[in-house]
C-alpha positions in Angstrom: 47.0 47.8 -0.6 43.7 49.4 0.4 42.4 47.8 4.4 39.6 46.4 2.8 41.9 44.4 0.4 44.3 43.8 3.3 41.3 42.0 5.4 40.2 40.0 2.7 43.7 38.6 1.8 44.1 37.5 5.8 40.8 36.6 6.1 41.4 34.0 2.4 45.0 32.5 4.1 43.5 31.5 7.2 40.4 30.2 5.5 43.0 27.8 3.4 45.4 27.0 5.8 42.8 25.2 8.0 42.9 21.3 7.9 40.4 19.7 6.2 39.0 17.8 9.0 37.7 21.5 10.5 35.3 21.5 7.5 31.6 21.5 8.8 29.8 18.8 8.3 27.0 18.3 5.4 23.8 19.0 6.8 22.4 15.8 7.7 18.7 15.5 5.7 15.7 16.7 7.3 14.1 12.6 8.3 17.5 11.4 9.9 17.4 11.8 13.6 20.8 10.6 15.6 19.6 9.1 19.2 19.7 6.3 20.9 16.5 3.9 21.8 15.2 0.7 23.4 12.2 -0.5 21.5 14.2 -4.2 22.1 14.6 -6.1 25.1 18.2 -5.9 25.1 20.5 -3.5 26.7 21.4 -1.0 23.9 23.4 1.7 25.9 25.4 -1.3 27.3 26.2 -3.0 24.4 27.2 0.6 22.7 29.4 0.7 25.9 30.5 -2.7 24.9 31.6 -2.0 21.3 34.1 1.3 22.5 35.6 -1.0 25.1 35.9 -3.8 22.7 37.7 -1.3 20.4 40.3 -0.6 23.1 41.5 -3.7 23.2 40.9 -5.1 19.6 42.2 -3.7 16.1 39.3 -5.2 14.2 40.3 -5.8 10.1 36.3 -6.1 9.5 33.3 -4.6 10.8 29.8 -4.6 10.3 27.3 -2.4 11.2 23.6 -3.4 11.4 20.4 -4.1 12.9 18.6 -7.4 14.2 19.7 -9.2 10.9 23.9 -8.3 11.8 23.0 -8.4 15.4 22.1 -12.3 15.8 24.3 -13.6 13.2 27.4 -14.1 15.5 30.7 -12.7 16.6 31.3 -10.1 19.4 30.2 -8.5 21.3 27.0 -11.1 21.4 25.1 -9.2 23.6 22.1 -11.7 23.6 23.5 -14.7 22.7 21.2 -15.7 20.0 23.8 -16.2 17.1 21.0 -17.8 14.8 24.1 -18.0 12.1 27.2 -18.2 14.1 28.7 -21.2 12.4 29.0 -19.1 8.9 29.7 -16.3 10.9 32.9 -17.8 11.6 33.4 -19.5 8.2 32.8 -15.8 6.2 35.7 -14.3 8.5 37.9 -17.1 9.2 40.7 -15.8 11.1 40.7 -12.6 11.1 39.5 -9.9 13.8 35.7 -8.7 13.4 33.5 -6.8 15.4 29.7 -7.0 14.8 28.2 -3.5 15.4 24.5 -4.9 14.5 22.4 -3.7 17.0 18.6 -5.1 17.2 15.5 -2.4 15.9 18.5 0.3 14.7 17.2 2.8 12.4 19.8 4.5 10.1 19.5 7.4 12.8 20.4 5.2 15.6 23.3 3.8 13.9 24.3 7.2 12.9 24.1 8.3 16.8 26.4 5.1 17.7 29.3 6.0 14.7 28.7 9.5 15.9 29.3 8.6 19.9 32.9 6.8 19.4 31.9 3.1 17.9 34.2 3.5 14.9 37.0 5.8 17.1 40.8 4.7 17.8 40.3 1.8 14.7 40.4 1.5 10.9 39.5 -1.5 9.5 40.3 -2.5 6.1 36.3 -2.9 5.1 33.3 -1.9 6.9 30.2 -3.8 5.5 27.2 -1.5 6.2 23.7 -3.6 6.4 20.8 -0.9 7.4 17.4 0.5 6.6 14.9 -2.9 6.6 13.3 -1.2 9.9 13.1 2.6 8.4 11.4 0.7 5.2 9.3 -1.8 7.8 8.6 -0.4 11.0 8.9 3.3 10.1 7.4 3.0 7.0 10.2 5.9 5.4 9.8 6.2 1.6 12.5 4.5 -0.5 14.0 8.4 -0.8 14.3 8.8 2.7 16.0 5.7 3.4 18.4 5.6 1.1 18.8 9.5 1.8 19.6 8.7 5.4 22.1 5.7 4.7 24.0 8.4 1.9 24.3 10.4 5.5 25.7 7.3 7.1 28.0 6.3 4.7 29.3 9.9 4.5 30.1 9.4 8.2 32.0 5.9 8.1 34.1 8.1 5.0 34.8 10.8 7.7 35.7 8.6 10.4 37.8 5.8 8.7 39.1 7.5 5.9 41.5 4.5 4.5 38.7 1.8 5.1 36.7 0.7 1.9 32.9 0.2 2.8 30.7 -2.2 1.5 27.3 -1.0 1.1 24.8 -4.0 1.3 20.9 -3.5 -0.4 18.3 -4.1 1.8 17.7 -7.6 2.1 14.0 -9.2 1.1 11.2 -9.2 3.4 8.1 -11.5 3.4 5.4 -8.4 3.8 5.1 -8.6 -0.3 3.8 -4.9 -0.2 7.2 -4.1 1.1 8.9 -5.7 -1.8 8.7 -2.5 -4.3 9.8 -0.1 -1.9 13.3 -2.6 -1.3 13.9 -2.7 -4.7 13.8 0.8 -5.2 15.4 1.9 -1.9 18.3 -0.8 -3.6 18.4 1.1 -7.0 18.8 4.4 -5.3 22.0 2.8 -2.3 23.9 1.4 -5.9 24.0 4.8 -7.1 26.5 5.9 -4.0 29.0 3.8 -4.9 32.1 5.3 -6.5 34.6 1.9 -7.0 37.3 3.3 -5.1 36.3 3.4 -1.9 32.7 2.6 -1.6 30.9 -0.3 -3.0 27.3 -1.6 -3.6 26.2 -5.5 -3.0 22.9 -6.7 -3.1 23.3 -10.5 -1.9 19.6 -10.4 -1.0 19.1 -11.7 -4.2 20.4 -15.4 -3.3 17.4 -15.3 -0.8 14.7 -14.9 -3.4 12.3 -17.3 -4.4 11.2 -18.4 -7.6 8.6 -15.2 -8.2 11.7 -12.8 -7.6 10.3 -11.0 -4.9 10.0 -12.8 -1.4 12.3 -15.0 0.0 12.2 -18.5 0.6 10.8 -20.1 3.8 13.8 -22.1 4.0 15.9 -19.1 4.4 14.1 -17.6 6.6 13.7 -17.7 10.7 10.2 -15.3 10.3 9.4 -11.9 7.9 12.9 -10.7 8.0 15.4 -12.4 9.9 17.5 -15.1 7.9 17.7 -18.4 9.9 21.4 -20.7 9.8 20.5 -21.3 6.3 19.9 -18.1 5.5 23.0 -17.1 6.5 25.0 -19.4 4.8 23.5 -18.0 1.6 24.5 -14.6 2.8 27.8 -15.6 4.0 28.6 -17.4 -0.1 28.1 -13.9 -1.2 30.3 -11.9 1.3 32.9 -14.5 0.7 32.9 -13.7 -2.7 32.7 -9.9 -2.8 35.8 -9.7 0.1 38.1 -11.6 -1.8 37.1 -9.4 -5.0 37.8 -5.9 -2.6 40.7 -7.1 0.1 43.7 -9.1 -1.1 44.2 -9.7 2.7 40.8 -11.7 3.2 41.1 -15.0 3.9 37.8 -16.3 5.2 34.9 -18.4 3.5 36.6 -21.6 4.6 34.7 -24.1 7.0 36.3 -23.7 10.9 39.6 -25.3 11.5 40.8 -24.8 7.6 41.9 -21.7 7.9 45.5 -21.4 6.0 
């Protein structure tokens, strides 16, 4: 065997006997930025700090990771205390443990920044419902490419950091800005396309929010343009119900508080 042969067959063994978890990571696309902010009023490097500590002391079976809509639904860490639907909060996840990683005006990059910091570290829950990319279609105005572009990063992330959880990939839900409705739809068609049945699945319970036209939601739903109000929730919480028992034979939520078998 010539050196140059030599090299190359040392060089190929080390390459393969390196773990899979050494493999670089895809390059993230070009509009996804990981960082942290405060364009709300409430503390977000605290309540990051928050959701590691919780994690030290609670196995969660569920998570959810979110914005406003996730953050002010209920469960802990509260971190404001609004819980606008913290009644069917508690009836969609019954008895089981649940954190609530929503965290008010998140972008897809700042959740990426908190799963990349430790939020998802030392636990592996048996679903993590992802609800993001209202305020990259809304506030940042990204096209329905680079949204859904971004969340494919994301999810990519939750695969590589809880490997044995299942993740349920929620569409954007509908807004009341009716300009906004085409770019939701088509962010939506673009997120179904990322899931694979095995371990990561699409949802788009939006669609119980809709009013007759198809396309905004009803007032009675809603607390302003995109934040559900109790009622809203419950809708929501019908359909999460539904699709958990459908994707963990271990769920046993979506009964009212105090039924729980």
């Amino acid at each position: 065997m010539n050196f140059q042969l030599y090299m190359l067959t040392v060089m190929l063994g080390a390459f393969l006997a390196l773990p899979a978890s050494s493999a670089p990571a895809p390059a993230l696309p070009s509009t996804l930025k990981p960082e942290p902010h405060q364009r709300d009023p409430y503390d977000w490097n605290a309540r990051h700090e928050a959701v590691k500590k919780r994690n030290r002391s609670v196995k969660p079976e569920y998570v959810m990771i979110g914005d406003s809509i996730t953050h002010h639904w209920g469960g802990e860490p509260s971190g404001d205390g609004r819980k606008a639907g913290g009644a069917s909060w508690d009836q969609l996840f019954g008895p089981h443990a649940v954190t609530n990683m929503g965290f008010g005006f998140d972008y897809v990059d700042n959740a990426y920044y908190r799963v990349q910091n430790g939020e998802l570290d030392g636990i592996s829950p048996r679903v993590v419902i992802v609800l993001l990319g209202t305020n990259n279609l809304g506030h940042r105005k990204d096209t329905p490419q680079a949204c859904a572009d971004n969340i494919k990063a994301f999810v990519l992330l939750v695969r590589r950091k809880c490997p044995s959880s299942k993740i349920l990939l929620l569409g954007i839900l509908p807004r009341k800005e009716k300009d906004l409705a085409g770019p939701v739809k088509e962010t939506n068609k673009l997120l179904a396309k990322l899931q694979n049945g095995k371990n990561v699945f699409f949802a788009d319970p939006g669609k119980a929010l809709l009013s007759a036209d198809g396309v905004s939601p009803k007032n009675e739903f809603m607390k302003d343009v995109v934040h559900p109000n109790a009622g809203g929730y419950e809708a929501l919480e019908k359909e999460l119900a539904a699709l958990l028992k459908k994707m963990d034979a271990k769920y046993r939520g979506g009964k009212p508080a105090g039924k729980q078998a």
